[in-house]
PyMOL Python script that loads the backbone (N, CA, C, O; Angstrom):
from pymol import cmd

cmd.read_pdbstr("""\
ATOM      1  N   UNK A   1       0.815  -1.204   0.000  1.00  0.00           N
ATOM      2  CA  UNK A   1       0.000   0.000   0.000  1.00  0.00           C
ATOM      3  C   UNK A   1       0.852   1.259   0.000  1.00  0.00           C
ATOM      4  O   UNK A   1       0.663   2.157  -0.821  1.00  0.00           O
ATOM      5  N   UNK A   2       1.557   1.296   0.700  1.00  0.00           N
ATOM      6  CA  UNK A   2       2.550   2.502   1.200  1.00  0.00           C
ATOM      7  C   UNK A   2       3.867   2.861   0.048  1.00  0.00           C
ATOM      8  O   UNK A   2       4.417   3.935  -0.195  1.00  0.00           O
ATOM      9  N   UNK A   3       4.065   1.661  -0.450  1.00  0.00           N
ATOM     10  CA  UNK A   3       4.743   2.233  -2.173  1.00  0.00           C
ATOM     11  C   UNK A   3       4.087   2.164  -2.955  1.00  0.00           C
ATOM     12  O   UNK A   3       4.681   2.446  -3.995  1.00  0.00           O
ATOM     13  N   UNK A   4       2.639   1.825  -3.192  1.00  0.00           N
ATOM     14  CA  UNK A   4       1.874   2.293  -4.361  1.00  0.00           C
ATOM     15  C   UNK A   4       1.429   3.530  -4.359  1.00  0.00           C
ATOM     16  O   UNK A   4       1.081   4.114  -5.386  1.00  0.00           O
ATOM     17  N   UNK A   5       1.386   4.410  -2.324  1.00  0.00           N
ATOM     18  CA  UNK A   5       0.777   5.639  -2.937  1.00  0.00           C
ATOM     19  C   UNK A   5       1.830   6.617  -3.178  1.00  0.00           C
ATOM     20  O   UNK A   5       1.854   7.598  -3.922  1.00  0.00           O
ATOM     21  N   UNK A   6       3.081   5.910  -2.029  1.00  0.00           N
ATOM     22  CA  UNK A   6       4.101   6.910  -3.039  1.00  0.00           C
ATOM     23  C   UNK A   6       4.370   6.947  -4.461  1.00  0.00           C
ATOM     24  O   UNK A   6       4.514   8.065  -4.955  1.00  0.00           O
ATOM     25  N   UNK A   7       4.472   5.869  -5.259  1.00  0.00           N
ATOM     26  CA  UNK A   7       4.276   5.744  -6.351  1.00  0.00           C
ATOM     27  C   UNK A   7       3.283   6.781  -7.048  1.00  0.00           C
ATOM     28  O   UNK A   7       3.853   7.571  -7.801  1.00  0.00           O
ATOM     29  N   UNK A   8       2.394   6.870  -6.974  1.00  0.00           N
ATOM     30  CA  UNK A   8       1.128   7.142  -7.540  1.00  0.00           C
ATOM     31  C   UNK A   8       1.557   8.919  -7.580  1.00  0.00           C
ATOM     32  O   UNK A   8       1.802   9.695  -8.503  1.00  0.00           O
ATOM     33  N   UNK A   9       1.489   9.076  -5.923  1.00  0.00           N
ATOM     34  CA  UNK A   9       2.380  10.729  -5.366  1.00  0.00           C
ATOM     35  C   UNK A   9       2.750  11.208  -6.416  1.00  0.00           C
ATOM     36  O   UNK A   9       2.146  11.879  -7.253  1.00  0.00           O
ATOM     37  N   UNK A  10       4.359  10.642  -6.332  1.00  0.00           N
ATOM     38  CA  UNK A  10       5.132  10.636  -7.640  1.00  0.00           C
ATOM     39  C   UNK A  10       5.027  11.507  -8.371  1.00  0.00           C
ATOM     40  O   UNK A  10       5.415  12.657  -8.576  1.00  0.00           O
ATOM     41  N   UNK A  11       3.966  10.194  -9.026  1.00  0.00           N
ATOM     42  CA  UNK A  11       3.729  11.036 -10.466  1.00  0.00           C
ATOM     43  C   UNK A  11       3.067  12.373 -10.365  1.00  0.00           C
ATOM     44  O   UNK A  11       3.498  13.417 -10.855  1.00  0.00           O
ATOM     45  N   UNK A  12       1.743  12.186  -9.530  1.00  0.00           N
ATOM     46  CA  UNK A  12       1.600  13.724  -9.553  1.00  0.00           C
ATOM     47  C   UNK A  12       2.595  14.767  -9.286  1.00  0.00           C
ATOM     48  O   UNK A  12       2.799  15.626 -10.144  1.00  0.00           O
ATOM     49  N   UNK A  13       3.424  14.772  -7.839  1.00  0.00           N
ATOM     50  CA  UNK A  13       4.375  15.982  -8.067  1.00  0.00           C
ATOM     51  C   UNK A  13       5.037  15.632  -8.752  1.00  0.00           C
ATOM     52  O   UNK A  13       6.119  15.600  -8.166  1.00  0.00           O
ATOM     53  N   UNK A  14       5.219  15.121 -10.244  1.00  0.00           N
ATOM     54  CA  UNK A  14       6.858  14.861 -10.591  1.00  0.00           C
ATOM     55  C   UNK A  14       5.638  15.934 -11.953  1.00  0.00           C
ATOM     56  O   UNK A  14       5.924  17.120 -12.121  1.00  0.00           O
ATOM     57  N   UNK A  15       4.552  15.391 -12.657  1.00  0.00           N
ATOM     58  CA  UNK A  15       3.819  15.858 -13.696  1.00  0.00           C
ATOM     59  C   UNK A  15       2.769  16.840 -13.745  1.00  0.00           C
ATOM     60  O   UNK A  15       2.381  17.472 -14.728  1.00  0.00           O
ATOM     61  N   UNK A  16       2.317  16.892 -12.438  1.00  0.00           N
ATOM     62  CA  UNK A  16       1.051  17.532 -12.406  1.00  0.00           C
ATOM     63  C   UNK A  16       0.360  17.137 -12.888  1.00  0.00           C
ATOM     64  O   UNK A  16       0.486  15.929 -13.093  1.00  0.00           O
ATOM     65  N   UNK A  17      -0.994  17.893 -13.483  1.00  0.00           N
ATOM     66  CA  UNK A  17      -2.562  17.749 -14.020  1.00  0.00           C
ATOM     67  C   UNK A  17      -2.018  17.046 -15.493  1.00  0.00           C
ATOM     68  O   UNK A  17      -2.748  16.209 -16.023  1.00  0.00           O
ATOM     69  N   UNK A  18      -0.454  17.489 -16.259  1.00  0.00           N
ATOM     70  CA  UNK A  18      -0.314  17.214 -17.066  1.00  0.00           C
ATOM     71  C   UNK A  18      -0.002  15.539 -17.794  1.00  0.00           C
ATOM     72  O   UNK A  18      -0.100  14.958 -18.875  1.00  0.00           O
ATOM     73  N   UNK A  19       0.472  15.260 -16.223  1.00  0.00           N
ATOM     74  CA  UNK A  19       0.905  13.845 -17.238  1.00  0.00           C
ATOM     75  C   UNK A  19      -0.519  13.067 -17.348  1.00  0.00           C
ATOM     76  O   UNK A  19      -1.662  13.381 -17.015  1.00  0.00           O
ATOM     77  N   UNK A  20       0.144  11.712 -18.067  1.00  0.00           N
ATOM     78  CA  UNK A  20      -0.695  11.479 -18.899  1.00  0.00           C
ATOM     79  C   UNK A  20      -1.494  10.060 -18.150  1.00  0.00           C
ATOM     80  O   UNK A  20      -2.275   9.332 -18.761  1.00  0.00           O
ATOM     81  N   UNK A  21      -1.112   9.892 -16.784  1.00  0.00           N
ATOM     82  CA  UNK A  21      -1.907   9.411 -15.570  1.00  0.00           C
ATOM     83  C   UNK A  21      -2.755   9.853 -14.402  1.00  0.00           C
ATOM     84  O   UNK A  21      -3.391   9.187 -13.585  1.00  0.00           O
ATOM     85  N   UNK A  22      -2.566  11.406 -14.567  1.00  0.00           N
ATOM     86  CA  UNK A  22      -2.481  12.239 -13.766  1.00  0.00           C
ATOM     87  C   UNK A  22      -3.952  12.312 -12.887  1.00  0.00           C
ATOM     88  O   UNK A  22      -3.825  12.214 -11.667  1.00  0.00           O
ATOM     89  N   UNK A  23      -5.129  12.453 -13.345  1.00  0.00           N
ATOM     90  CA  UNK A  23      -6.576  11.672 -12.852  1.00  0.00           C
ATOM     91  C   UNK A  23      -6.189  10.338 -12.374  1.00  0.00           C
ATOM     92  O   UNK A  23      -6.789  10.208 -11.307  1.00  0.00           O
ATOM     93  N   UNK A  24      -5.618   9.460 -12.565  1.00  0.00           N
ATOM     94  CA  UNK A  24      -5.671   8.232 -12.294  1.00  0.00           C
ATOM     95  C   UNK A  24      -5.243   7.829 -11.093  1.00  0.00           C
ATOM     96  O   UNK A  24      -5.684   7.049 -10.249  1.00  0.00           O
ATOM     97  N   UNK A  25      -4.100   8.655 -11.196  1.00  0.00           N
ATOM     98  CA  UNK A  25      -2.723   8.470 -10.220  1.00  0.00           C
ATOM     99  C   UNK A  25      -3.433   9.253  -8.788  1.00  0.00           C
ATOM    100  O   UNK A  25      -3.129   9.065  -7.610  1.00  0.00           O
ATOM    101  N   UNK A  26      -4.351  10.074  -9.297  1.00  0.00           N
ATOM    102  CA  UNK A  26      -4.920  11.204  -7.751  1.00  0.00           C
ATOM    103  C   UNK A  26      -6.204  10.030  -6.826  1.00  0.00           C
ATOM    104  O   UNK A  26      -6.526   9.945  -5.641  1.00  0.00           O
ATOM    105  N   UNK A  27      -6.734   9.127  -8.350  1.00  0.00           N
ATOM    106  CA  UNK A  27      -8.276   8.272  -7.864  1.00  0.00           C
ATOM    107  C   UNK A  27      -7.923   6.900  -7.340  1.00  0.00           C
ATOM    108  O   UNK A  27      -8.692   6.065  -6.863  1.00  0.00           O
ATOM    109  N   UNK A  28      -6.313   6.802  -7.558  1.00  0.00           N
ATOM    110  CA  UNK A  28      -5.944   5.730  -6.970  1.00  0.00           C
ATOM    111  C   UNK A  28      -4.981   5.964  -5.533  1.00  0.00           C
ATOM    112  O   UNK A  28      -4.929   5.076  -4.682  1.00  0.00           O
ATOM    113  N   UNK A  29      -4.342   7.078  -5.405  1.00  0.00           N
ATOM    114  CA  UNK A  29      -4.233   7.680  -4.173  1.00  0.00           C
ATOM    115  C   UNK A  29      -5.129   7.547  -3.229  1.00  0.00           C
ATOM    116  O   UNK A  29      -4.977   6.881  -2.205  1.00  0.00           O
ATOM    117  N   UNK A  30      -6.173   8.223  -3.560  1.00  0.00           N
ATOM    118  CA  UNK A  30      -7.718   8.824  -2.707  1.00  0.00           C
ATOM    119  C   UNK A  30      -7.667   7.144  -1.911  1.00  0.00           C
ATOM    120  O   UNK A  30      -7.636   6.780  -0.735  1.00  0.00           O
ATOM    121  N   UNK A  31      -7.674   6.692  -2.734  1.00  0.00           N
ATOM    122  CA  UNK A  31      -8.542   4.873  -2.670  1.00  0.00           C
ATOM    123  C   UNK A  31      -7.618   4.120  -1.753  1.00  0.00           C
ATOM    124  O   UNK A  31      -7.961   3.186  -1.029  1.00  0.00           O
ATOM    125  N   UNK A  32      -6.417   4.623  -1.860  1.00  0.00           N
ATOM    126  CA  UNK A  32      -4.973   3.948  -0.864  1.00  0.00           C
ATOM    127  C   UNK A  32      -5.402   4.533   0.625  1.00  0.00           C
ATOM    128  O   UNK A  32      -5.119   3.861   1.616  1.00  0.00           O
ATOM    129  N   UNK A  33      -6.251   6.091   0.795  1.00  0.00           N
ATOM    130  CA  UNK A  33      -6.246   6.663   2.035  1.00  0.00           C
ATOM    131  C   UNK A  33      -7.261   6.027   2.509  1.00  0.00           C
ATOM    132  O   UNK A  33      -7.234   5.770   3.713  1.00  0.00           O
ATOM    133  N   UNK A  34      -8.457   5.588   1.684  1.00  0.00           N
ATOM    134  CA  UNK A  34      -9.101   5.103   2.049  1.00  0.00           C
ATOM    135  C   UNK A  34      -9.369   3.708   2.630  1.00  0.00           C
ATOM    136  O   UNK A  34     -10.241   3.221   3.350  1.00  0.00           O
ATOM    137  N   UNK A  35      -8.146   3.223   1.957  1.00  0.00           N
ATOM    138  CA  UNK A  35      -7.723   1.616   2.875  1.00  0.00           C
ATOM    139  C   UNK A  35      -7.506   1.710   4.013  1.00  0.00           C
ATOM    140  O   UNK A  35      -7.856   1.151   5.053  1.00  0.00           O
ATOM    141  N   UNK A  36      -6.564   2.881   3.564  1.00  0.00           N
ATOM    142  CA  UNK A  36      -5.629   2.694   5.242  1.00  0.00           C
ATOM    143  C   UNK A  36      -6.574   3.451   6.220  1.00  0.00           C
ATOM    144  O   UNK A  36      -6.212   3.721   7.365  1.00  0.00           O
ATOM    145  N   UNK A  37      -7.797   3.783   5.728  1.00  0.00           N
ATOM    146  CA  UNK A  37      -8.754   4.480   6.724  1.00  0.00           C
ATOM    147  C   UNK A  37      -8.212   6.063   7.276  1.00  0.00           C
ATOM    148  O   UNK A  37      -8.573   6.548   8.349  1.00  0.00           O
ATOM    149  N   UNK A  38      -7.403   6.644   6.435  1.00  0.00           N
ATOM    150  CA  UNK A  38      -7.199   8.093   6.681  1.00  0.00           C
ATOM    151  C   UNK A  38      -8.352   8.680   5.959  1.00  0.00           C
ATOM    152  O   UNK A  38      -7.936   9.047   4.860  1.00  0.00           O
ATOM    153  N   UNK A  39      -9.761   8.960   6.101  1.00  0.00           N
ATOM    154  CA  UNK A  39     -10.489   9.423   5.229  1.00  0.00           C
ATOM    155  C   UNK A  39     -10.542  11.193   4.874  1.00  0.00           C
ATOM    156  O   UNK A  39     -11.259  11.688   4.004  1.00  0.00           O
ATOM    157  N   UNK A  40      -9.886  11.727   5.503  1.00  0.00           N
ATOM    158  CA  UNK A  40      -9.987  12.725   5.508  1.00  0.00           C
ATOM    159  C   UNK A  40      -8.977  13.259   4.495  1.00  0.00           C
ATOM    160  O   UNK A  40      -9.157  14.271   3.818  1.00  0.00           O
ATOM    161  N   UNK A  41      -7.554  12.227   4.450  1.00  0.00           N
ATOM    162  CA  UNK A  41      -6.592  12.807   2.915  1.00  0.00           C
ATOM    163  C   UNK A  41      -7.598  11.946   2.173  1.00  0.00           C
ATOM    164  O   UNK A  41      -7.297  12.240   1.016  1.00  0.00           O
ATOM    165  N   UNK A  42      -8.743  10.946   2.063  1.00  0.00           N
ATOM    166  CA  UNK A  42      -8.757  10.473   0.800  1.00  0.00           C
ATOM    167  C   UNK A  42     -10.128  11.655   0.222  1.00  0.00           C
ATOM    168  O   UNK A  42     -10.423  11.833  -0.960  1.00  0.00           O
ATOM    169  N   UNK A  43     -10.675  12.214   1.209  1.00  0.00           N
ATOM    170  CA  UNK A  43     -11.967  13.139   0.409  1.00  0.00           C
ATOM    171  C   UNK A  43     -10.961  14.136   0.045  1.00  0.00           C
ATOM    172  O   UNK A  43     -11.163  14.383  -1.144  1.00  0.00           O
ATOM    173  N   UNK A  44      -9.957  14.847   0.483  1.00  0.00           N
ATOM    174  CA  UNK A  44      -9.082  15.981   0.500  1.00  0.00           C
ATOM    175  C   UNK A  44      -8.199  15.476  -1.258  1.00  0.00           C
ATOM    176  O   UNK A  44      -7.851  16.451  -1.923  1.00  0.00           O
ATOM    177  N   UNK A  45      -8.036  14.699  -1.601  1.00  0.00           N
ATOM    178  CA  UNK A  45      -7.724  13.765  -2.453  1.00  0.00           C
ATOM    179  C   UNK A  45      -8.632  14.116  -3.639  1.00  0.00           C
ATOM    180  O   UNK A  45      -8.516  14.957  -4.530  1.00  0.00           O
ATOM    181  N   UNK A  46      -9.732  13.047  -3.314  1.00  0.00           N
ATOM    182  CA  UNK A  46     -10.399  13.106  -4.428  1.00  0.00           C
ATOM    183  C   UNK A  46     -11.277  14.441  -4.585  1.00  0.00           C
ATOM    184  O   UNK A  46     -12.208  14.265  -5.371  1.00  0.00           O
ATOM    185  N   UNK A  47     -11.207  15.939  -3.949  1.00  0.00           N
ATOM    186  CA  UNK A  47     -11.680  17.070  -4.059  1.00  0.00           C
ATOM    187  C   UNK A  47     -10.460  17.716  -4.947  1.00  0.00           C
ATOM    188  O   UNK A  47     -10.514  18.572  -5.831  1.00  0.00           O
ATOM    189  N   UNK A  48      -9.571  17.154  -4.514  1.00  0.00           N
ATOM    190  CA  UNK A  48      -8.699  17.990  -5.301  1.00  0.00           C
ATOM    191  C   UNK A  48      -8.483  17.369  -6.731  1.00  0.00           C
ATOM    192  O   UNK A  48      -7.832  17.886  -7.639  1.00  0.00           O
ATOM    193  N   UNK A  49      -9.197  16.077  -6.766  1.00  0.00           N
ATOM    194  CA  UNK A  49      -9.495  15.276  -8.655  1.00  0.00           C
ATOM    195  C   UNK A  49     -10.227  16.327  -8.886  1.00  0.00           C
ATOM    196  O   UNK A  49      -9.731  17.295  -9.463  1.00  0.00           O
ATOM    197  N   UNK A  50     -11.550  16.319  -8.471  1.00  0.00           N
ATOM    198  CA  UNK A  50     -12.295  17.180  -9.121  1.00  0.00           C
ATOM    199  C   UNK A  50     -12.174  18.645  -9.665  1.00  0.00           C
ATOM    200  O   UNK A  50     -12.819  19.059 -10.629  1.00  0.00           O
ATOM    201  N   UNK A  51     -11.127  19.508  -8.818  1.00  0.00           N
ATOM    202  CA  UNK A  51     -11.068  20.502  -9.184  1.00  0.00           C
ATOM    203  C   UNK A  51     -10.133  20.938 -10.057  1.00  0.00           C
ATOM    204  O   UNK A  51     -10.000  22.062 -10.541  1.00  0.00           O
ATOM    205  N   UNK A  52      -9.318  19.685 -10.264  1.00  0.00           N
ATOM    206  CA  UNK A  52      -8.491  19.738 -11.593  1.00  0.00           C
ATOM    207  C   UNK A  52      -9.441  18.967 -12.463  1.00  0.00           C
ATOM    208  O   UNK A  52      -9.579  19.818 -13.341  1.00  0.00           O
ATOM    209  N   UNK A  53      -9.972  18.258 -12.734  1.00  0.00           N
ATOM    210  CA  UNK A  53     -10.348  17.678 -13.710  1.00  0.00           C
ATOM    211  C   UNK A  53     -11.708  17.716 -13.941  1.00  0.00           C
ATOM    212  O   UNK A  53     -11.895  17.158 -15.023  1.00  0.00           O
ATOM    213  N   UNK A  54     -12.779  18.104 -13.454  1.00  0.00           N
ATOM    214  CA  UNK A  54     -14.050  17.972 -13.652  1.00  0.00           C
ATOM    215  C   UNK A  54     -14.362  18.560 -15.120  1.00  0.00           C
ATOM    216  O   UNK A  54     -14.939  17.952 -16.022  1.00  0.00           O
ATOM    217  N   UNK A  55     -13.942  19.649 -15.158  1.00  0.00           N
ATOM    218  CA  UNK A  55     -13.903  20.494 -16.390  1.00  0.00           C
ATOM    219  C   UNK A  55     -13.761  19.853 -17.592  1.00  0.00           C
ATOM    220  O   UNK A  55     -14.381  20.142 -18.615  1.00  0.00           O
ATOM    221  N   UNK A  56     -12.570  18.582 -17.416  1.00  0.00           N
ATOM    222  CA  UNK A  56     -12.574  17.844 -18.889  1.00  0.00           C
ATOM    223  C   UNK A  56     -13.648  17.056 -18.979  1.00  0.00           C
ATOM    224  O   UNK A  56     -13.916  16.578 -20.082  1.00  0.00           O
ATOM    225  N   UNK A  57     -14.320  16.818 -18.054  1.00  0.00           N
ATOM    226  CA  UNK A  57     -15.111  15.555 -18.335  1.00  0.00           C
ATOM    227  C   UNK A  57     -14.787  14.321 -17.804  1.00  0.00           C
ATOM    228  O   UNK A  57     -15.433  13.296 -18.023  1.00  0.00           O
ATOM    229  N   UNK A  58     -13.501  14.417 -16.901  1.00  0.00           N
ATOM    230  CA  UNK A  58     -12.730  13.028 -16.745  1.00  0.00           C
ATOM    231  C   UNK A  58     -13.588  12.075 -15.810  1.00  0.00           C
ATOM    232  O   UNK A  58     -14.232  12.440 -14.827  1.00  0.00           O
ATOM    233  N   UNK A  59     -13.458  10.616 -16.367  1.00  0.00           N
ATOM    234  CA  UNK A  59     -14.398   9.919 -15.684  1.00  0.00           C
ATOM    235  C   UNK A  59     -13.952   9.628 -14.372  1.00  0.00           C
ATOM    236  O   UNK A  59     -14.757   9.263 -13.515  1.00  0.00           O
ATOM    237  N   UNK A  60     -12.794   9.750 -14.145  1.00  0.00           N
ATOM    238  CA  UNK A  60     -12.002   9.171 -12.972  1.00  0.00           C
ATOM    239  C   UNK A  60     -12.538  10.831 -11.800  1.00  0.00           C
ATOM    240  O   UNK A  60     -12.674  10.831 -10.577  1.00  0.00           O
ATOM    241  N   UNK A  61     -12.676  11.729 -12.531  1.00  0.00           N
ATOM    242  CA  UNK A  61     -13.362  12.789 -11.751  1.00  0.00           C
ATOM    243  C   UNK A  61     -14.847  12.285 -11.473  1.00  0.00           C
ATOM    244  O   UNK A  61     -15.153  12.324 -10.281  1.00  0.00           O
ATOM    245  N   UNK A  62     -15.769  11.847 -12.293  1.00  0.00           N
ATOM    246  CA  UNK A  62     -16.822  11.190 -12.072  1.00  0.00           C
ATOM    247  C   UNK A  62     -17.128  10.270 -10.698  1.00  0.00           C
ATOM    248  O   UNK A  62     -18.001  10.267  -9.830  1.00  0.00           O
ATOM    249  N   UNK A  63     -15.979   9.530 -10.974  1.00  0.00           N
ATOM    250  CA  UNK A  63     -15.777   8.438 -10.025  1.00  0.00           C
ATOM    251  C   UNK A  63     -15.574   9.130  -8.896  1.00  0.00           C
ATOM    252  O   UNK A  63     -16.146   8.668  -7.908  1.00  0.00           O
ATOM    253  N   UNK A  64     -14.699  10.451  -8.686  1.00  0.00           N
ATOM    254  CA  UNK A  64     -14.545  10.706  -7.311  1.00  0.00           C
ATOM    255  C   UNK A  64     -15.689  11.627  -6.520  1.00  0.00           C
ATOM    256  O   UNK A  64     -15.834  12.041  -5.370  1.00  0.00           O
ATOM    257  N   UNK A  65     -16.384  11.713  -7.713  1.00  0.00           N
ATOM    258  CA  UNK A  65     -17.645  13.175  -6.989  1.00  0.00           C
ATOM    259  C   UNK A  65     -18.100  11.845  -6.460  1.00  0.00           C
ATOM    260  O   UNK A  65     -18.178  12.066  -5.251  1.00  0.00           O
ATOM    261  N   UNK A  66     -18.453  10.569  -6.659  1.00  0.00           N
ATOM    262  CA  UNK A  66     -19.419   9.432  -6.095  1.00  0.00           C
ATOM    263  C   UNK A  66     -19.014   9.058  -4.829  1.00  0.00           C
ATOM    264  O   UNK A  66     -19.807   8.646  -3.983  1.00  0.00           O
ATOM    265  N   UNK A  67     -17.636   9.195  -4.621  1.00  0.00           N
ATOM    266  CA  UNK A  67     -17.001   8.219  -3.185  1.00  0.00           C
ATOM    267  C   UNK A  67     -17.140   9.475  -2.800  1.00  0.00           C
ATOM    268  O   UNK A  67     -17.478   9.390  -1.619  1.00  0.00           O
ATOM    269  N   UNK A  68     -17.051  11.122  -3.236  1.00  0.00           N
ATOM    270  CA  UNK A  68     -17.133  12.180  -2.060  1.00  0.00           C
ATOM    271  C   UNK A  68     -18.103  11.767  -1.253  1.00  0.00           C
ATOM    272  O   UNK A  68     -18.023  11.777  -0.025  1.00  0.00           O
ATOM    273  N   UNK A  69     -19.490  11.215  -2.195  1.00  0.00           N
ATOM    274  CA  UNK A  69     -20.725  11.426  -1.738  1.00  0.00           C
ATOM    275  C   UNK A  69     -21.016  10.263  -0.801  1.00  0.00           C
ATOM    276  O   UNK A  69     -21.800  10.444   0.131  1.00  0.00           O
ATOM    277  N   UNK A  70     -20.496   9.203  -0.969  1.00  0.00           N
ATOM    278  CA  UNK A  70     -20.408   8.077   0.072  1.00  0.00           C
ATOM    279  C   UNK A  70     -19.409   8.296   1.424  1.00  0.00           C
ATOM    280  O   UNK A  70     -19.635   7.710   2.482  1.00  0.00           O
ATOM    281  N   UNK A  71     -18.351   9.160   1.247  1.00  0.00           N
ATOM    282  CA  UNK A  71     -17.987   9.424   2.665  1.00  0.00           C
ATOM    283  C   UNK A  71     -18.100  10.108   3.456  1.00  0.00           C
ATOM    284  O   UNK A  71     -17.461  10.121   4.508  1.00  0.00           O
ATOM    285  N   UNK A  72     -18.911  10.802   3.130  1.00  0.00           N
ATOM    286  CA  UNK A  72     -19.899  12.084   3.706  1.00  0.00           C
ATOM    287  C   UNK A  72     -20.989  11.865   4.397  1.00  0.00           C
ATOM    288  O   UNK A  72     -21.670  12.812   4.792  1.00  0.00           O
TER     289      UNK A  72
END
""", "prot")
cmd.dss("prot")
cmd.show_as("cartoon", "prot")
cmd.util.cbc("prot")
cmd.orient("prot")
């Protein structure tokens, strides 16, 4: 768990919004906090998918407005 979300991290600070995992890498983060039961980085997480990505349409933003709404 703990080198996949560094992993995942990574990529975001290494690429930002730009690379070309970059939704993926934030909805699979969220989902690591949420294992480990930190829920508060994983809504903080997947709020911050959305506000980079909602705009495109990204489904992986889709996906995270749904778990906002389930951990709430």
């Amino acid at each position: 768990e703990d080198a996949a979300l560094e992993a995942y991290n990574g990529l975001w600070d290494k690429y930002g919004k730009d690379g070309l995992y970059a939704s993926r890498a934030l909805f699979n983060s969220a989902r690591l906090y949420e294992a480990k039961g930190q829920m508060d980085l994983a809504i903080a997480t997947y709020e911050q998918l959305l506000g980079e990505f909602q705009d495109m349409g990204s489904e992986y933003a889709k996906l995270a407005k749904s778990r906002i709404a389930q951990l709430n």
